[in-house]
N, C-alpha and C positions, 0 to 999 in steps of 0.2 A: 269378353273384349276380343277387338281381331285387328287387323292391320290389313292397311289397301296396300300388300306390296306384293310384290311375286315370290320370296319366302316369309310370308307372314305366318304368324302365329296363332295360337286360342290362346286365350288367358282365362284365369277366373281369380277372383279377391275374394278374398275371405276376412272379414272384420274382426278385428280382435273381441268386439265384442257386439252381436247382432244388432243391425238394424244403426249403426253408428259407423260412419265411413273413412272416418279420422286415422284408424292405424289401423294395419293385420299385413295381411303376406298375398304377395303376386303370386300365382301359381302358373307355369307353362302346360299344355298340354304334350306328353313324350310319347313315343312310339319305339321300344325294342326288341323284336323278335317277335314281330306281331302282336302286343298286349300294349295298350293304350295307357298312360296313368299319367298324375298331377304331379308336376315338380316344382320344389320354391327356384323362382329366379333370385338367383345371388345377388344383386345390384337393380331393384326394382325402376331407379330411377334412368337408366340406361347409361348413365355418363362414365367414361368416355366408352361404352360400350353398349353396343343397342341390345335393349333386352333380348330379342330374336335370334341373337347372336352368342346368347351368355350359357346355353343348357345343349349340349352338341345333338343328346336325343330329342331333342324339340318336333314334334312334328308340322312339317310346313303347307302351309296351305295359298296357292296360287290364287288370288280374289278370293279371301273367304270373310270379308268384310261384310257385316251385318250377321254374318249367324249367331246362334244362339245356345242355351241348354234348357230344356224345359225338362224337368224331372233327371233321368237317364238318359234323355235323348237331342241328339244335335241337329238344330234343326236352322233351315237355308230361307230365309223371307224370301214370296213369289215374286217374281218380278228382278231379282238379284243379278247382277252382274257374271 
């Protein structure tokens, strides 16, 4: 998942139990000292605080609306913003 804003985020859901979208855990994408990795957001629902805003190593992404993760890899639909 991504967000059309100028610090948007990646996300990814993880289902409590596969293939069932009902419940599990938001995850941010973070970046600390150059190594990338998954973090639960605290407050998935963002109220009163937008998710983007809830994990300080969040890594931000300026238009990174529409990408994706295919395997390992993150990948940008052609034609993208």
């Amino acid at each position: 998942m991504t967000e059309d804003e100028p610090d948007g985020c990646f996300y990814r859901f993880v289902p409590t139990t596969w293939g069932d979208l009902s419940s599990g855990t938001l995850r941010v994408l973070t970046e600390s000292g150059g190594v990338l990795s998954w973090v639960n957001v605290p407050d998935p629902d963002g109220s009163p605080t937008a998710t983007r805003k809830q994990v300080s190593t969040a890594k931000k992404f300026n238009g990174g609306e529409g990408c994706y993760q295919d395997s390992s890899v993150v990948l940008r639909p052609s034609g993208g913003g």
